[in-house]
N, C-alpha and C positions, 0 to 999 in steps of 0.2 A: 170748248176752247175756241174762243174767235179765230178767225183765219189769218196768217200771215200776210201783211201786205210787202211787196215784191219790194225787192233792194232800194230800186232806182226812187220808189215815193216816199219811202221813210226817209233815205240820204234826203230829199230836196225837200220835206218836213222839217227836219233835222238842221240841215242847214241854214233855213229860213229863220227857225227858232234861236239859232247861237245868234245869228246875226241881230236878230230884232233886240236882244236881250242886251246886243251889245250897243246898241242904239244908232248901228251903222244902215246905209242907205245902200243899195245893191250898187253904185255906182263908187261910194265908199271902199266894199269889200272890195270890187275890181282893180281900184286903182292898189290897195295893200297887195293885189298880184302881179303886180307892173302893166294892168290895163288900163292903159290912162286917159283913155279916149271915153267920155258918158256913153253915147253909142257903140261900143266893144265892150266895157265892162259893165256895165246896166243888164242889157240884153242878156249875156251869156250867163251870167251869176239867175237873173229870171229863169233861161232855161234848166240849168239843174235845179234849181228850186220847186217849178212844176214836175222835175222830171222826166223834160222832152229831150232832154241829150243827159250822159253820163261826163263827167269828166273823165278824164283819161289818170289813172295813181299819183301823176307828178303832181297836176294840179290838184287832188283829191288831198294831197297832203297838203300841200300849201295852203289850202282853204283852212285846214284842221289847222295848221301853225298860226294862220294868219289871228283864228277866230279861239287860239289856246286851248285847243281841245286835243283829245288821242283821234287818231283817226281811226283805231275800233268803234268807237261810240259813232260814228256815219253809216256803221256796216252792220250792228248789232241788230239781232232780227226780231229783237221785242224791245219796246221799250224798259222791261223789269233789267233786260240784260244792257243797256245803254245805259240805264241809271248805276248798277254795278261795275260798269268799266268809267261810266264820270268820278263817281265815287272813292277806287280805288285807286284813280288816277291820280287822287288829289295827295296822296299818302305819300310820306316818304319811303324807300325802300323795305326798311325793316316793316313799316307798318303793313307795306302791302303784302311782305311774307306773313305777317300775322291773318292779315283780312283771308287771303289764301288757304292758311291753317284752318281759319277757321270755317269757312267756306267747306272744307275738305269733310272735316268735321263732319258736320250739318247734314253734306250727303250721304255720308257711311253709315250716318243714324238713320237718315232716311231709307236706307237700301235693308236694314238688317231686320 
């Protein structure tokens, strides 16, 4: 089993990836948080992205709103479980009582 890497590099892996995908520029994402100065929102979106600062929950969310995502999937501690929380994410309610169901399933069979 490879080793878990710690919250703070996955979140700013994680981050880097929504954003790139979204073809935004780190000065981009800033200003979608009302940083609108290139040097405030450049810099600070760079350091969670390496990791060297966390953001504080408010921001944490905002970033996940900005960039359409759950803000589980920044905190998810493998990537198998950030693909299951984007995944489910996308479902409407019923469906994700279903995915859940079935999910529930899956383990009971695996336990017995």
């Amino acid at each position: 089993m490879p080793p878990i890497k710690p919250p703070a590099s996955l979140f700013g892996r994680r981050l880097r990836t929504a954003r790139l995908s979204l073809g935004l520029r780190q000065a981009d994402l800033g200003r979608m948080l009302g940083m609108e100065e290139q040097n405030t929102g450049a810099p600070r979106i760079s350091r969670y992205e390496r990791g060297q600062h966390d953001p504080d929950p408010d921001t944490a969310e905002k970033l996940a709103k900005a960039l359409g995502l759950p803000l589980a999937y920044f905190y998810a501690t493998s990537d198998m479980l950030a693909e299951v929380i984007l995944l489910v994410s996308k479902l409407p309610e019923d469906g994700q009582r279903e995915a859940v169901a079935a999910l529930k399933a899956i383990a009971e069979k695996k336990e017995s």
